[in-house]
C-alpha positions as CSV (number, residue, x, y, z in Angstrom):
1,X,-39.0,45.8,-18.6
2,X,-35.8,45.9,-17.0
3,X,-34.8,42.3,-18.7
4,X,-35.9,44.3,-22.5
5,X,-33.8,47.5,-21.5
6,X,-31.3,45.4,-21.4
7,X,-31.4,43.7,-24.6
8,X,-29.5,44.0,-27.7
9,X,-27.3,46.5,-26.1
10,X,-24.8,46.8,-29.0
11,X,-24.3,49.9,-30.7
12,X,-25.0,50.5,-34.4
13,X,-24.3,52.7,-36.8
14,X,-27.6,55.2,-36.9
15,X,-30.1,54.0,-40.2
16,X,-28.2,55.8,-43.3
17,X,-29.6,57.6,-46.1
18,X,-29.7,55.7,-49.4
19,X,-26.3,55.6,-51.9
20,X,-26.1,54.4,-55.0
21,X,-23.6,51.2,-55.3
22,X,-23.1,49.3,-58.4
23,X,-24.6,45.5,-58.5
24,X,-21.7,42.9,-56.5
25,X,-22.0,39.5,-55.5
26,X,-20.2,40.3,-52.2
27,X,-21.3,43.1,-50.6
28,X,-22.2,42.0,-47.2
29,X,-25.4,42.7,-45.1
30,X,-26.2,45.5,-42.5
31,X,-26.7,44.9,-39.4
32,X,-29.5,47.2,-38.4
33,X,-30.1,48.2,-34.6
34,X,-33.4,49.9,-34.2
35,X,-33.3,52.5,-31.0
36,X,-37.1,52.0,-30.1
37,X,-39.6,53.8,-27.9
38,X,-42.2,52.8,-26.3
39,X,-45.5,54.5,-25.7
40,X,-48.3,52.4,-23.9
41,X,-51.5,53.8,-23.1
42,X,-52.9,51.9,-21.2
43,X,-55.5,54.2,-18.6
44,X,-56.6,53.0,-15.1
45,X,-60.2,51.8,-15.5
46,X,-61.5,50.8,-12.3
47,X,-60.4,54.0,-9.7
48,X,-61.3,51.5,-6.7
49,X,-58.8,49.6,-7.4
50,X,-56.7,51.1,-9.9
51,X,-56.7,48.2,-12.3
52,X,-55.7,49.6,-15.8
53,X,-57.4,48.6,-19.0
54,X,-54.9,45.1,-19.4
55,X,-55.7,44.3,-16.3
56,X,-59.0,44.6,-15.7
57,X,-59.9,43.3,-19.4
58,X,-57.4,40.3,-18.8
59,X,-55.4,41.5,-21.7
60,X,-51.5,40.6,-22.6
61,X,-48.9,41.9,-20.7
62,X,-47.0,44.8,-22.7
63,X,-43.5,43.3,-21.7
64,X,-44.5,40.0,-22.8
65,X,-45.5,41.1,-26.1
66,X,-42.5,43.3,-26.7
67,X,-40.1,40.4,-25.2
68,X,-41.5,38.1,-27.9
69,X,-41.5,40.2,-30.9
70,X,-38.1,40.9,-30.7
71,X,-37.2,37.9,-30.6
72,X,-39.0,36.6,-33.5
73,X,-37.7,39.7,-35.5
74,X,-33.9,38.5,-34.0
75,X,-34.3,34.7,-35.2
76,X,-36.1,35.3,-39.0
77,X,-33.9,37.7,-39.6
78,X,-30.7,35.7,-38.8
79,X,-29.8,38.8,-36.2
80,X,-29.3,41.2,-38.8
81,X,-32.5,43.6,-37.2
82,X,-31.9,44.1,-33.6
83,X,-34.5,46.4,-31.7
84,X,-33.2,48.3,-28.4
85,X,-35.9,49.8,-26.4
86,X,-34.3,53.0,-25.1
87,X,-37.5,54.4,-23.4
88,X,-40.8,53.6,-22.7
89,X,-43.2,55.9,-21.5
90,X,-46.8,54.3,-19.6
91,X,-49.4,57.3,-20.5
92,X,-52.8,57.0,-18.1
93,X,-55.1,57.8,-20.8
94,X,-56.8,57.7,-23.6
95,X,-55.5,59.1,-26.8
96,X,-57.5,62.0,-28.4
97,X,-58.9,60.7,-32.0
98,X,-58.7,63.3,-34.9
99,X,-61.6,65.7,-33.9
100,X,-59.7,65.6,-30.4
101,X,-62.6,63.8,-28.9
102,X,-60.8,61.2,-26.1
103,X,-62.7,58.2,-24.5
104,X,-63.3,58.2,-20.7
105,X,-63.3,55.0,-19.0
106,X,-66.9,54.2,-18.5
107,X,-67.9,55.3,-22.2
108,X,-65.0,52.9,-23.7
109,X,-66.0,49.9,-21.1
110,X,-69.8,50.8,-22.7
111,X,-68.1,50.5,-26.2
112,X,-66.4,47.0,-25.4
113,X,-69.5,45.6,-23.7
114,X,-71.3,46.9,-26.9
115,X,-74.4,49.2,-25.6
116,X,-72.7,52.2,-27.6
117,X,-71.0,52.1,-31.1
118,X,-67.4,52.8,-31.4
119,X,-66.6,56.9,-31.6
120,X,-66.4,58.5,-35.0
121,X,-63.8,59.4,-36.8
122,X,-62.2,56.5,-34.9
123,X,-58.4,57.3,-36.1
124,X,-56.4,58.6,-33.2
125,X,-54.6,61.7,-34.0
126,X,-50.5,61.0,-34.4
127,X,-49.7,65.2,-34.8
128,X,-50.3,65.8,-31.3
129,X,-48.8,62.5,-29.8
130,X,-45.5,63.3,-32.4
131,X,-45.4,67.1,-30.5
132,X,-46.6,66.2,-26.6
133,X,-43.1,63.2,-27.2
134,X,-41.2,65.8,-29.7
135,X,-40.6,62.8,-31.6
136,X,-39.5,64.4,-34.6
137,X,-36.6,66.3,-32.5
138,X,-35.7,62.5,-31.5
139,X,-35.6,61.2,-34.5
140,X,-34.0,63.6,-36.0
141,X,-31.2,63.8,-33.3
142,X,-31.2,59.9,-34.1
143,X,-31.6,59.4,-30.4
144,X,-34.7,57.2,-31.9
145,X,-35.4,55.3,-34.9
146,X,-38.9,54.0,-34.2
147,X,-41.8,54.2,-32.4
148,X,-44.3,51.7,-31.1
149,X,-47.4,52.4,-29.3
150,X,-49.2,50.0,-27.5
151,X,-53.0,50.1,-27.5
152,X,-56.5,48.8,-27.6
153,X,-59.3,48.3,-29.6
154,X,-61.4,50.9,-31.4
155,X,-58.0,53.7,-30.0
156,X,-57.6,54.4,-33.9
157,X,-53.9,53.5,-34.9
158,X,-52.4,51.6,-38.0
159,X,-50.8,48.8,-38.0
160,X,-47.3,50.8,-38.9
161,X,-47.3,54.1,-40.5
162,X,-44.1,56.2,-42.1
163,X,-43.0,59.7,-40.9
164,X,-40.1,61.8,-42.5
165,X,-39.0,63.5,-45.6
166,X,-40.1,61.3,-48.5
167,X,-41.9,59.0,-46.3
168,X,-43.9,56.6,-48.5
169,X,-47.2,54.3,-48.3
170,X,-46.6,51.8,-45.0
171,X,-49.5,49.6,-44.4
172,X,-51.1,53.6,-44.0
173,X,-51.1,56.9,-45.7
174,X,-47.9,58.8,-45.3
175,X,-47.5,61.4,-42.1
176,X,-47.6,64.7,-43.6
177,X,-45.7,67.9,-42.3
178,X,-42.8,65.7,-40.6
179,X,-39.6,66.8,-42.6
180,X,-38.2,67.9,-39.0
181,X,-37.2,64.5,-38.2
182,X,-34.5,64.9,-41.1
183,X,-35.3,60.8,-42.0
184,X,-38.0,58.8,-42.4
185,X,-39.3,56.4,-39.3
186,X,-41.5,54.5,-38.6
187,X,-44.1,54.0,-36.1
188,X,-46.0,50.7,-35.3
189,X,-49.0,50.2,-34.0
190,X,-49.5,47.0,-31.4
191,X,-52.6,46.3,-29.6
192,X,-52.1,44.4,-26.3
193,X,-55.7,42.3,-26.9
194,X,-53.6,40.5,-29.8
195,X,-50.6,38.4,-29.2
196,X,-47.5,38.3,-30.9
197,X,-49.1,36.6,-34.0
198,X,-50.8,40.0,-35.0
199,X,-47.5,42.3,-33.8
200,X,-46.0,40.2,-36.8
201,X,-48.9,40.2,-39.0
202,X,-48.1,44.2,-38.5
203,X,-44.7,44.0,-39.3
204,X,-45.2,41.6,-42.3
205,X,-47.5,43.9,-44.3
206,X,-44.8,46.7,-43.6
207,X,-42.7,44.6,-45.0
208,X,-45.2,44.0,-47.9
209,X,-45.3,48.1,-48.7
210,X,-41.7,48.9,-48.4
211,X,-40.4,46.3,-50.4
212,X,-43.2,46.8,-53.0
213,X,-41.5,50.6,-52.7
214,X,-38.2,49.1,-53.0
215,X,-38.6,47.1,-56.4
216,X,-40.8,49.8,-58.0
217,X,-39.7,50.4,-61.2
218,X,-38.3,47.2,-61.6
219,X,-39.4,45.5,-64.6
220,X,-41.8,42.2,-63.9
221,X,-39.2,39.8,-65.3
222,X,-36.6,41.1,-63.1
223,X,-39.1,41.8,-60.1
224,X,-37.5,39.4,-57.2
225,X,-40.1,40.6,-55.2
226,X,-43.2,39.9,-57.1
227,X,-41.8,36.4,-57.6
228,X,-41.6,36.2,-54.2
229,X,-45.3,36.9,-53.6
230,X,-46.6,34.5,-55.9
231,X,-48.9,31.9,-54.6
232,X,-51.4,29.1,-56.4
233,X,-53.8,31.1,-57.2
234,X,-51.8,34.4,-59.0
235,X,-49.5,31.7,-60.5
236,X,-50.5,27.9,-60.7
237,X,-48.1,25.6,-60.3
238,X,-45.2,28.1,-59.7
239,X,-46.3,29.4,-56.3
240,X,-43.5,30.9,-53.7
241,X,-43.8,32.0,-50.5
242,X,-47.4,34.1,-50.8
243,X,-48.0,37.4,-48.9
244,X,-49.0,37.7,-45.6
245,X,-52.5,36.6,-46.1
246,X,-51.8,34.6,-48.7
247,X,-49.7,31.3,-47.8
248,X,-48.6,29.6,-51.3
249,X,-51.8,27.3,-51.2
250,X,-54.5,29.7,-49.6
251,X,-57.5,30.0,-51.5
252,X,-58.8,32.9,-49.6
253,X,-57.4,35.4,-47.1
254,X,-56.3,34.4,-44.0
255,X,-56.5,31.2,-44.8
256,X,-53.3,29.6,-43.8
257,X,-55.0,25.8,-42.1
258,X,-55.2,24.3,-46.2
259,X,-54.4,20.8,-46.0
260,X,-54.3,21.2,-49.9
261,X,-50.8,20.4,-51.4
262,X,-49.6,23.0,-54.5
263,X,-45.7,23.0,-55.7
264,X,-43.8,25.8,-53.8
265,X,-40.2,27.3,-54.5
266,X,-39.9,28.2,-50.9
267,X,-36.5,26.2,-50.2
268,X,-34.9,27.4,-53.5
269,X,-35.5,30.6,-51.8
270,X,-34.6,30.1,-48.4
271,X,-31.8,28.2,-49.4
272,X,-29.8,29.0,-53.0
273,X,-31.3,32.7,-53.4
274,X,-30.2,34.7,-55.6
275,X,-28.9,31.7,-57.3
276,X,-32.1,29.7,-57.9
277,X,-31.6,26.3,-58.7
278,X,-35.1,26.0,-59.9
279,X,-35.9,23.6,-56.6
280,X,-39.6,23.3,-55.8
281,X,-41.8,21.0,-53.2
282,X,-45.1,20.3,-52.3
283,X,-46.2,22.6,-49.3
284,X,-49.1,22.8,-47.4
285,X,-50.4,24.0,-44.1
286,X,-48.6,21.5,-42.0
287,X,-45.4,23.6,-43.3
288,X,-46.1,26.8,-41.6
289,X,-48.1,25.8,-38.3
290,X,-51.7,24.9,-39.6
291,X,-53.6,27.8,-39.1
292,X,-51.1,29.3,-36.3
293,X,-50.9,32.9,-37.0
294,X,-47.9,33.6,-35.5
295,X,-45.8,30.5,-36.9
296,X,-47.0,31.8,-40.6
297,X,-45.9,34.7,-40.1
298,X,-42.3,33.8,-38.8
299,X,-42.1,30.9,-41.5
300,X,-43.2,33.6,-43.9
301,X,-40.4,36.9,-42.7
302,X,-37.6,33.8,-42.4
303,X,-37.6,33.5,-46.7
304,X,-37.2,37.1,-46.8
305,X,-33.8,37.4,-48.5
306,X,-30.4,37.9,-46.2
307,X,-27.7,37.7,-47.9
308,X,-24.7,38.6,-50.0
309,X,-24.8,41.2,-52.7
310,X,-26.6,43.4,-54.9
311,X,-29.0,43.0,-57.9
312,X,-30.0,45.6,-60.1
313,X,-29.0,47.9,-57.2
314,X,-30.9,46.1,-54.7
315,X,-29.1,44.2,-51.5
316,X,-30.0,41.2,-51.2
317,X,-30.5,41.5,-47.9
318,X,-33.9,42.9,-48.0
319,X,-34.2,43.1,-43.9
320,X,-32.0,46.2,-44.7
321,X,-34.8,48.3,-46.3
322,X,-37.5,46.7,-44.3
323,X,-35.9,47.9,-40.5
324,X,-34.8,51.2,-42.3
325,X,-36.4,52.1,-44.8
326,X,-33.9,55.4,-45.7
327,X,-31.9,53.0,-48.0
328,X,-35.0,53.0,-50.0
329,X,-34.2,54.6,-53.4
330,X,-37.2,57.1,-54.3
């Protein structure tokens, strides 16, 4: 951990609030550092001897994971979003879930071996993990930006949620009650069962909701970002870069292993955005890692615009919304 603390060590100017700039061709891209904690729970499971959950379950190490999401987020984004983990805080136990009902360690082992169904309501209860950390205070004191926590199966946290005075749909329903922290954040979820494929897959529908925030409003024809989604089967012959589920020639979810060949625009937009040059290929699986989540994913977040100007009073780099999403006009 003391190889991540020391990562990405420059200073940035805190997230910024939204302003209102008129359209330009040359208004260059922020640089976003994110000042990150860290909360693992991760609760000793066997109290002979003192294996935690991870351990004893043979699960990813939390460094590991961390180490390699950053630097996927550093590379796709061309090292405009740079996460700095300023804390990280190991809790032994289990989080409480909504009804403050909390797991102990044979009843959850029970769960995973499957003689008992998971607990219900399974969702974990955020209000009293954002007041036991006073994240709201840090947030607000922009001592933090973001929060992950790291977690298991069946603990009851989205994939990312959004906190903060006009926070917004993130992959989750909005945190209510969290004007204290004075801007919005945002706090991921990452289980350490899953690799760095799904701590992506996370980060790629957050991008999915805050850019669909972003260009709300904006008129279909102008919509860069629903051109962007389009794949074969929302627009035949005219595909882009898909969703997250949905590479360009997927005829399902998830399915991202087609050997089927469909026209893409992907290099017109990886390579001439905003000014399309009307280029198109043939694309299929063997493109984005046949059927490897996490090379999807990256090949996916690396045609996310990052570059000069601003369109209809949108940046064109869009990693600026996605890693703060207080430059997003409400």
């Amino acid at each position: 951990m003391d190889a991540m603390l020391s990562l990405y060590r420059r200073i940035e100017t805190p997230p910024s609030k939204p302003t209102f700039v008129p359209d330009s061709p040359d208004e260059p891209p922020q640089l976003t550092t994110l000042k990150t904690l860290v909360i693992v729970y991760d609760p000793v499971v066997d109290m002979v001897s003192g294996k935690q959950l991870s351990e004893h379950m043979n699960w990813n190490r939390v460094e590991d994971l961390a180490r390699g999401f950053m630097s996927d987020i550093l590379q796709v984004s061309n090292g405009l979003v740079r996460y700095q983990i300023i804390q990280r805080l190991d809790v032994d136990d289990f989080p409480a879930k909504v009804d403050g009902y909390k797991y102990d360690a044979q009843t959850y082992l029970d769960v995973l071996r499957g003689a008992y169904l998971p607990y219900m309501p399974q969702e974990a209860n955020y209000y009293a993990i954002i007041e036991r950390f006073n994240i709201l205070q840090r947030v607000a004191g922009n001592e933090i930006d973001e929060v992950w926590i790291f977690n298991f199966p069946h603990a009851g946290f989205y994939e990312s949620i959004m906190g903060g005075p006009g926070a917004f749909w993130c992959n989750a329903p909005p945190l209510k009650h969290t004007e204290a922290a004075k801007r919005r954040f945002v706090i991921m979820g990452f289980s350490y069962e899953r690799g760095v494929g799904e701590m992506l897959e996370n980060m790629g529908h957050r991008v999915e909701s805050i850019m669909e925030k972003t260009f709300e409003g904006i008129p279909d024809e102008a919509n860069l970002w629903k051109r962007f989604i389009r794949h074969e089967q929302t627009h035949p012959g005219h595909a882009a870069l898909g969703n997250v589920h949905f590479a360009p020639n997927s005829e399902r979810d998830y399915d991202w292993n087609n050997p089927r060949k469909v026209w893409s625009e992907c290099d017109d937009w990886l390579d001439n955005f905003p000014n399309f040059k009307g280029a198109a290929r043939e694309v299929n699986a063997d493109d984005w890692g046949r059927g490897d989540t996490r090379e999807h994913h990256k090949w996916w977040l690396k045609h996310l615009p990052k570059t000069n100007g601003r369109i209809n009073g949108i940046h064109n780099n869009w990693w600026q919304y996605v890693a703060n999403p207080n430059l997003v006009n409400l």
